[in-house]
mmJSON file of the N, C-alpha and C atoms, coordinates in Angstrom:
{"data_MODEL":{"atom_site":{
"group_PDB":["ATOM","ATOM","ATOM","ATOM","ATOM","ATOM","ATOM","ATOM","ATOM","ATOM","ATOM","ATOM","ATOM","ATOM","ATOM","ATOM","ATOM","ATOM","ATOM","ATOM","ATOM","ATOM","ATOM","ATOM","ATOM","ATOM","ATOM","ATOM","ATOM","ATOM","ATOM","ATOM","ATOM","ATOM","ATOM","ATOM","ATOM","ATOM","ATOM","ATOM","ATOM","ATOM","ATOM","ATOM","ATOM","ATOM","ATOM","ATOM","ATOM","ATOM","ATOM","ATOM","ATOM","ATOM","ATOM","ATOM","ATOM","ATOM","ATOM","ATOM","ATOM","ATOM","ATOM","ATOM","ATOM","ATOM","ATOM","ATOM","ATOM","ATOM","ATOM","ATOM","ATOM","ATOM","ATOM","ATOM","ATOM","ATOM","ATOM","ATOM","ATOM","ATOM","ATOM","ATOM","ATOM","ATOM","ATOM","ATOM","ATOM","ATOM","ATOM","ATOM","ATOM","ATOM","ATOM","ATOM","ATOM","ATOM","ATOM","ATOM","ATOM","ATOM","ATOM","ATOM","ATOM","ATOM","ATOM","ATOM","ATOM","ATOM","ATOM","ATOM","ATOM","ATOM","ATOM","ATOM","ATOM","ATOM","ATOM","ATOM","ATOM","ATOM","ATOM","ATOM","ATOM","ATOM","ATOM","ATOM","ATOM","ATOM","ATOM","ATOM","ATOM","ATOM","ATOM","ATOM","ATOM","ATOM","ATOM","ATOM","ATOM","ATOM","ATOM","ATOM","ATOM","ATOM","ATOM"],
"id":[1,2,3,4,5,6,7,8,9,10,11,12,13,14,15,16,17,18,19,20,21,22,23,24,25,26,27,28,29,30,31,32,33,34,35,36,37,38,39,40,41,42,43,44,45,46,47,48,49,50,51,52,53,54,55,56,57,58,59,60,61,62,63,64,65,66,67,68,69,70,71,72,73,74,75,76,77,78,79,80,81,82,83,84,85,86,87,88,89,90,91,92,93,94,95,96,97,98,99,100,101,102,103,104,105,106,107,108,109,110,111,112,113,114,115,116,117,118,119,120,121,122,123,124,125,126,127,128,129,130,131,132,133,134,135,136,137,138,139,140,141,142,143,144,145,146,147],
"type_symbol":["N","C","C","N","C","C","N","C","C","N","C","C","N","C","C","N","C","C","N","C","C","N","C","C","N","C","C","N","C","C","N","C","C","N","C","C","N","C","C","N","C","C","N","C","C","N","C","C","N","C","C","N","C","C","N","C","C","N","C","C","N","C","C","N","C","C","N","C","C","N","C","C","N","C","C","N","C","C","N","C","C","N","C","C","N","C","C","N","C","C","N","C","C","N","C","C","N","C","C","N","C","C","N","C","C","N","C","C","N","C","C","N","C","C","N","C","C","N","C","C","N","C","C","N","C","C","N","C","C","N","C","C","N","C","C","N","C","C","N","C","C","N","C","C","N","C","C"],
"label_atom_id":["N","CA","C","N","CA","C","N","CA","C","N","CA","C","N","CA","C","N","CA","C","N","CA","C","N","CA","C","N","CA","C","N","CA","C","N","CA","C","N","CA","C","N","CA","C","N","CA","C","N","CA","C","N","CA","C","N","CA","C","N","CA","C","N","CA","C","N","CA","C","N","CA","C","N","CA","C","N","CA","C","N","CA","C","N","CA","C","N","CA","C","N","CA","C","N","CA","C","N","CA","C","N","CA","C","N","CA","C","N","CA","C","N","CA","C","N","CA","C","N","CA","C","N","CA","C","N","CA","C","N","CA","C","N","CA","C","N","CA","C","N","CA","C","N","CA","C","N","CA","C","N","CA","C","N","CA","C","N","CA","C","N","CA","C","N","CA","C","N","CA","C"],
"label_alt_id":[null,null,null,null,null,null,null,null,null,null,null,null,null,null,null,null,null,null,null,null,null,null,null,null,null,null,null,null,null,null,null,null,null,null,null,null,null,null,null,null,null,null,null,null,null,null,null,null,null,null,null,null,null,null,null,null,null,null,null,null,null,null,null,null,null,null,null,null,null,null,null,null,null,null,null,null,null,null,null,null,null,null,null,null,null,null,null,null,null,null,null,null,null,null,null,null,null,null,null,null,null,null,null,null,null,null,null,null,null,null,null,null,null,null,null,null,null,null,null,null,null,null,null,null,null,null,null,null,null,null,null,null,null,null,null,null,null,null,null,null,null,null,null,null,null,null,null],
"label_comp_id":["UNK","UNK","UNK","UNK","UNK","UNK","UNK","UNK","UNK","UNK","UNK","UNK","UNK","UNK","UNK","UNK","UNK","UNK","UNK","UNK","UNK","UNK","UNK","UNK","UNK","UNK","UNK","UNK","UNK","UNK","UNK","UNK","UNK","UNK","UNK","UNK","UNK","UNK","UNK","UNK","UNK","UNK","UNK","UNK","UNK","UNK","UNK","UNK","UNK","UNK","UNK","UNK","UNK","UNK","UNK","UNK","UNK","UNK","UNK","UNK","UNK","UNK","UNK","UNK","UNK","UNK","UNK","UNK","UNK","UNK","UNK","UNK","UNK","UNK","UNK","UNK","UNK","UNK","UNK","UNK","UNK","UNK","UNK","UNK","UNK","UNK","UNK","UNK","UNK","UNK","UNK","UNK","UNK","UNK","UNK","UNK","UNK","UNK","UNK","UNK","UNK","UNK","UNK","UNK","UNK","UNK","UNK","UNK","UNK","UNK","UNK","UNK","UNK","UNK","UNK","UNK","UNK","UNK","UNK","UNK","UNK","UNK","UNK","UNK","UNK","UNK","UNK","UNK","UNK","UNK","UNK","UNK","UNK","UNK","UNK","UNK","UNK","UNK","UNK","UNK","UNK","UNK","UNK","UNK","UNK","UNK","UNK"],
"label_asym_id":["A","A","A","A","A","A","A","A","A","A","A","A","A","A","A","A","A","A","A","A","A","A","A","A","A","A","A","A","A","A","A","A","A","A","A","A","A","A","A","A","A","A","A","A","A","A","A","A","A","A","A","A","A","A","A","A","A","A","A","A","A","A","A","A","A","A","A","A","A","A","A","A","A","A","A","A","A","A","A","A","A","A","A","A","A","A","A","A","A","A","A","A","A","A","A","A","A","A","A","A","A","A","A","A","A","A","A","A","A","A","A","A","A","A","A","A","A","A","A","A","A","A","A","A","A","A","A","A","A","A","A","A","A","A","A","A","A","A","A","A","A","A","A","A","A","A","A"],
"label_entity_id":["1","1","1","1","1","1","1","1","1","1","1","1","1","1","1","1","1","1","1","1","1","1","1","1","1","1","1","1","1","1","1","1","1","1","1","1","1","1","1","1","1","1","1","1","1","1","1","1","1","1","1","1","1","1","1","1","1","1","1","1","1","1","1","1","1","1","1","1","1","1","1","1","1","1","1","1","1","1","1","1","1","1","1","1","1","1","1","1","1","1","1","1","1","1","1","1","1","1","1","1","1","1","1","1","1","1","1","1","1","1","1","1","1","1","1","1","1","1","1","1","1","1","1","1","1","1","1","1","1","1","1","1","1","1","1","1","1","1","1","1","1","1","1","1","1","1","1"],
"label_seq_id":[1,1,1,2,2,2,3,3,3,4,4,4,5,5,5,6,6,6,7,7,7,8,8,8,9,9,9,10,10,10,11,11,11,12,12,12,13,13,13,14,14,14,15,15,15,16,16,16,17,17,17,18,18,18,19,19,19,20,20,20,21,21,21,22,22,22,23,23,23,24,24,24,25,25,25,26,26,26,27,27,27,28,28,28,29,29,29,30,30,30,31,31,31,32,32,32,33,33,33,34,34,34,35,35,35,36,36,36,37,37,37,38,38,38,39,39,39,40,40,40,41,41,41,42,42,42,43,43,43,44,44,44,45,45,45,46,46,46,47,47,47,48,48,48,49,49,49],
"pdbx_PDB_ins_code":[null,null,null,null,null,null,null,null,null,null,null,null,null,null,null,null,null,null,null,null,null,null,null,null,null,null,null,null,null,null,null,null,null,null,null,null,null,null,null,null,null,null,null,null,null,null,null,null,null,null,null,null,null,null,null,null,null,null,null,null,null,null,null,null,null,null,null,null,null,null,null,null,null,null,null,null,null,null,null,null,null,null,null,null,null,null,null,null,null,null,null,null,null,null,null,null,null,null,null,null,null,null,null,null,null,null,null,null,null,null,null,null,null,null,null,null,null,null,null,null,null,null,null,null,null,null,null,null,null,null,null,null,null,null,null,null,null,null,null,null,null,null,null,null,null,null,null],
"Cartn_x":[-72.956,-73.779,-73.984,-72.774,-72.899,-72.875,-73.023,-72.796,-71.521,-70.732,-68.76,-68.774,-69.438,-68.729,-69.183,-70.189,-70.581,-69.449,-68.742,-68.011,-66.868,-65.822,-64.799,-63.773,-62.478,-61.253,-60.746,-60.48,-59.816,-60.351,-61.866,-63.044,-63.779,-63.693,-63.811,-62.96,-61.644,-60.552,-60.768,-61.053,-61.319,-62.787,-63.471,-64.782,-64.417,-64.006,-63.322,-62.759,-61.631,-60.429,-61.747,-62.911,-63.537,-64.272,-65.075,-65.492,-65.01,-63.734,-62.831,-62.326,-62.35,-61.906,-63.081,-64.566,-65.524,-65.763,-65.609,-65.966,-64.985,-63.308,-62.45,-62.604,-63.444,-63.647,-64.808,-66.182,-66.817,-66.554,-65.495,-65.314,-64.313,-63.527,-62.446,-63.43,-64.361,-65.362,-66.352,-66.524,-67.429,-66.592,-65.761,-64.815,-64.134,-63.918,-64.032,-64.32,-65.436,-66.929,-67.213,-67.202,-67.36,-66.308,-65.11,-63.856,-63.884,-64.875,-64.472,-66.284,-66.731,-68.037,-67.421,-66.748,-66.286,-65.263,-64.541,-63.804,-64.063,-65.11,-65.919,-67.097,-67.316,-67.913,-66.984,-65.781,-64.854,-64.322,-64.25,-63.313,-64.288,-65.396,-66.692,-67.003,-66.793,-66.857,-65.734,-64.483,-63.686,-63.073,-63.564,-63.286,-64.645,-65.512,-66.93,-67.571,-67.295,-68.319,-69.479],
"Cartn_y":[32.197,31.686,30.177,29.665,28.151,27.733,28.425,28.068,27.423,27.601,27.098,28.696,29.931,31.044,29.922,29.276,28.853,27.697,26.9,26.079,26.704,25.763,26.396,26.344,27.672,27.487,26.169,25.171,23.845,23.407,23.578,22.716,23.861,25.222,25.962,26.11,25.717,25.68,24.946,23.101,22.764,22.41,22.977,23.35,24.201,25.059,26.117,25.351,24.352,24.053,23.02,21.905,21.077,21.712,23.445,24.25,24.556,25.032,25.391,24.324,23.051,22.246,21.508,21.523,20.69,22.369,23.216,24.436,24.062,23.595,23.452,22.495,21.519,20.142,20.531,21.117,21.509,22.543,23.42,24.006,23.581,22.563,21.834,20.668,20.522,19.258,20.354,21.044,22.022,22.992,23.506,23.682,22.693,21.823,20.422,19.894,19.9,19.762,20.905,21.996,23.042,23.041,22.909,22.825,21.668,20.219,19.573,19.851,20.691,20.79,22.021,22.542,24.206,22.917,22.394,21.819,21.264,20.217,19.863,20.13,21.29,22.634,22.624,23.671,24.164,23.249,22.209,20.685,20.952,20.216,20.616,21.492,22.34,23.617,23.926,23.588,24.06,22.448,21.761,20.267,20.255,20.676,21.221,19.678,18.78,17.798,18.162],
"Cartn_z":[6.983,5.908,6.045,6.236,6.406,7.553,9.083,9.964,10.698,9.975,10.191,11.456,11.969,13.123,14.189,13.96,15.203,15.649,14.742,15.723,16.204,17.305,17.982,16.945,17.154,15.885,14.951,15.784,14.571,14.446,14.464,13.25,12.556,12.947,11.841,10.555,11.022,9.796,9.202,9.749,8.86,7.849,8.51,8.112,6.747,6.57,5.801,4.592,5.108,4.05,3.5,3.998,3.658,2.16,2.747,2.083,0.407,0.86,-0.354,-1.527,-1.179,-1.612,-2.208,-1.632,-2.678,-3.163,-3.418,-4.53,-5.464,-5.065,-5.997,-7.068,-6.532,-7.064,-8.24,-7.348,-8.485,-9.49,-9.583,-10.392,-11.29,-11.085,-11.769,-12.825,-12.001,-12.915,-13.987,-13.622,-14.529,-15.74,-15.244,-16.275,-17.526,-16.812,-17.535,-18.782,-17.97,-18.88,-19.703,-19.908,-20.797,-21.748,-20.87,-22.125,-22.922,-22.702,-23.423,-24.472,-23.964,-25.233,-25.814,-25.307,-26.623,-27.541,-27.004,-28.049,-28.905,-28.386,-29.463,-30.723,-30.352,-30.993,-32.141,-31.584,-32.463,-33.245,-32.741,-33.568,-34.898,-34.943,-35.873,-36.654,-35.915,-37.267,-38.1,-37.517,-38.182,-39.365,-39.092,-39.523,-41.009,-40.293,-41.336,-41.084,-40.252,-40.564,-39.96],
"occupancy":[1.0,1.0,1.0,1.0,1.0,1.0,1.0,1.0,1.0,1.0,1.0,1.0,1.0,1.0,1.0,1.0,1.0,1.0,1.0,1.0,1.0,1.0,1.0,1.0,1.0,1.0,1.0,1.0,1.0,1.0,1.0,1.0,1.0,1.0,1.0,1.0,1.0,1.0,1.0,1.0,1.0,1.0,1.0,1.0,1.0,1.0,1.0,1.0,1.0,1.0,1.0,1.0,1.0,1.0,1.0,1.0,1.0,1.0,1.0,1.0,1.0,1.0,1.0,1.0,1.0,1.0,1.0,1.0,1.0,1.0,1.0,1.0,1.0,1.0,1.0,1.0,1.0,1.0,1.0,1.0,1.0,1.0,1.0,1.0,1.0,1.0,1.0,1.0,1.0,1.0,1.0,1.0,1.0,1.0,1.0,1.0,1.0,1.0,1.0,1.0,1.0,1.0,1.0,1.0,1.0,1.0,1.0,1.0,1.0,1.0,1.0,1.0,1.0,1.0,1.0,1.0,1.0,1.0,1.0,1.0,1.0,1.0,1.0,1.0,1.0,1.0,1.0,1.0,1.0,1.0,1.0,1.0,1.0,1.0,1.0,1.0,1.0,1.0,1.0,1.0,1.0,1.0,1.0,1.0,1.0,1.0,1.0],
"B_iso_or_equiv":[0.0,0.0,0.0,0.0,0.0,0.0,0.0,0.0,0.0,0.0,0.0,0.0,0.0,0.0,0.0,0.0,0.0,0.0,0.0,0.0,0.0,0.0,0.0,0.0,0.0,0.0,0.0,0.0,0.0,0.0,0.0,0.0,0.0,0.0,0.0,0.0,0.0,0.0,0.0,0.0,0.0,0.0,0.0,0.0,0.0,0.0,0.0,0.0,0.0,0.0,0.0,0.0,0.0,0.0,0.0,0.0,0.0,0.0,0.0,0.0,0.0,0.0,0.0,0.0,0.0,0.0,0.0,0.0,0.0,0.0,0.0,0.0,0.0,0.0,0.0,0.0,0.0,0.0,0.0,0.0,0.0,0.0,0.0,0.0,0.0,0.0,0.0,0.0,0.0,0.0,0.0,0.0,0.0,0.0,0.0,0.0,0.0,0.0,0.0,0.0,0.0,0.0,0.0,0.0,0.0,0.0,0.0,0.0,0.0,0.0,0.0,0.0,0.0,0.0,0.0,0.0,0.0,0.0,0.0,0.0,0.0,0.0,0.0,0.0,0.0,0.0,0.0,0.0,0.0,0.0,0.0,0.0,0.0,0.0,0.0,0.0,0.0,0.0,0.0,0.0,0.0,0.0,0.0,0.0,0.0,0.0,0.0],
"pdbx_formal_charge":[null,null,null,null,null,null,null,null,null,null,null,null,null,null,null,null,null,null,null,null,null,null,null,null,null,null,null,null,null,null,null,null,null,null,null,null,null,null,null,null,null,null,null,null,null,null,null,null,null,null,null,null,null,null,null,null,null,null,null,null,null,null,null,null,null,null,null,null,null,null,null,null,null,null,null,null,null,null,null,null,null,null,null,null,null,null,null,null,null,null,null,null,null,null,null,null,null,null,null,null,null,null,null,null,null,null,null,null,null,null,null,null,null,null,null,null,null,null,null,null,null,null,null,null,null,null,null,null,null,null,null,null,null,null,null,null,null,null,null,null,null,null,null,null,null,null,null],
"auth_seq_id":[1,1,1,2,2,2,3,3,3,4,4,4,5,5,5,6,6,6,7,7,7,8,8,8,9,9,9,10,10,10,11,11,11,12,12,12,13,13,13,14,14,14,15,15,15,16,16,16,17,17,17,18,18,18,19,19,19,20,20,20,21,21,21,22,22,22,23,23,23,24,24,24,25,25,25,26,26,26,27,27,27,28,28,28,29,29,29,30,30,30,31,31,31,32,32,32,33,33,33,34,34,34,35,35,35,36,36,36,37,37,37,38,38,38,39,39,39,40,40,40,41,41,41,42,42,42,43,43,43,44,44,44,45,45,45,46,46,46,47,47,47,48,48,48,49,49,49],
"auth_comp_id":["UNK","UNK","UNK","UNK","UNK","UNK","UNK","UNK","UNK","UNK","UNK","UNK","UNK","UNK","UNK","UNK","UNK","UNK","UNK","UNK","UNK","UNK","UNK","UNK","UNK","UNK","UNK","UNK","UNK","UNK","UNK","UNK","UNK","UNK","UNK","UNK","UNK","UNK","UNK","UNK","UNK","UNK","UNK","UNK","UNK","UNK","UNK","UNK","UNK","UNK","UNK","UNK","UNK","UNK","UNK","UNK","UNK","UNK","UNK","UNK","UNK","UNK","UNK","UNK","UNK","UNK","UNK","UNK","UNK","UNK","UNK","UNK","UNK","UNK","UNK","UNK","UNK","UNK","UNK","UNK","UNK","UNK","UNK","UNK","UNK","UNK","UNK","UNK","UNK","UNK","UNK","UNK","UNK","UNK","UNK","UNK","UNK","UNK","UNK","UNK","UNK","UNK","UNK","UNK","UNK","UNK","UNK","UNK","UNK","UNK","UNK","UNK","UNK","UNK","UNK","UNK","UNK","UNK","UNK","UNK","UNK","UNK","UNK","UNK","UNK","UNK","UNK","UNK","UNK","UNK","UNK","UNK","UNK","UNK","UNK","UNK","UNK","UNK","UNK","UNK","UNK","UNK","UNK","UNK","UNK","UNK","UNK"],
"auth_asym_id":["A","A","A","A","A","A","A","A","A","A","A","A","A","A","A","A","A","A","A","A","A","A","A","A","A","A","A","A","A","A","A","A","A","A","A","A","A","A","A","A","A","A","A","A","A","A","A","A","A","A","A","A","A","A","A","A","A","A","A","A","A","A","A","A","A","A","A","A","A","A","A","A","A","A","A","A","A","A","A","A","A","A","A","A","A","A","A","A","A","A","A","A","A","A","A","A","A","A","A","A","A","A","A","A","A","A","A","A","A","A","A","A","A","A","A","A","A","A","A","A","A","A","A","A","A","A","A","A","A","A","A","A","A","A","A","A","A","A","A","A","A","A","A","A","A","A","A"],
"auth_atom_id":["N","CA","C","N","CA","C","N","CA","C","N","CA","C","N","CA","C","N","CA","C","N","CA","C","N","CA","C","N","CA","C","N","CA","C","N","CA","C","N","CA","C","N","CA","C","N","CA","C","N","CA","C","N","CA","C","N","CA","C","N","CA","C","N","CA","C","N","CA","C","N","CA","C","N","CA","C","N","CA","C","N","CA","C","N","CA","C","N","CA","C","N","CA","C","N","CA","C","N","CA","C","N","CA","C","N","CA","C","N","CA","C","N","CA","C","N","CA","C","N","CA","C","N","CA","C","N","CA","C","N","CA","C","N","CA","C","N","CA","C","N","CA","C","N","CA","C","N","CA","C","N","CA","C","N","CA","C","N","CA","C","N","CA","C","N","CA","C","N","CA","C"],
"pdbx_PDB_model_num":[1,1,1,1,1,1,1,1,1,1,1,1,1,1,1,1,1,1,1,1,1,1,1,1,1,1,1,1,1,1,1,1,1,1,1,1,1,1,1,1,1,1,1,1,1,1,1,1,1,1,1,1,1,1,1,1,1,1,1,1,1,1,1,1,1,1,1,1,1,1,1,1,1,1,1,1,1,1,1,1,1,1,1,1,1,1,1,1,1,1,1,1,1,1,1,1,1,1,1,1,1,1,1,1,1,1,1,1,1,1,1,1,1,1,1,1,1,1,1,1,1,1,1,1,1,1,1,1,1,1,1,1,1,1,1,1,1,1,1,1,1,1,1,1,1,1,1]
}}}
């Protein structure tokens, strides 16, 4: 998909670990970010301002 079969083994690995780690990043920043707008949702409603 991303073209990482085509290189040789220890730059496919780290092609791979490079891979896994900006998905980790964007999903750690996006989660984030949602948990801090549900919170602030819920803070609000339940506060009633």
């Amino acid at each position: 998909m991303l073209g990482l079969e085509t290189l040789s083994g220890p730059l496919q690995a780290v092609g791979t670990v490079g891979v896994v780690l900006a998905e980790a990043l964007a999903l750690y920043v996006g989660y984030g970010a949602l948990s801090h707008l549900a919170q602030s949702t819920i803070l609000t409603t339940v506060r009633g301002d």
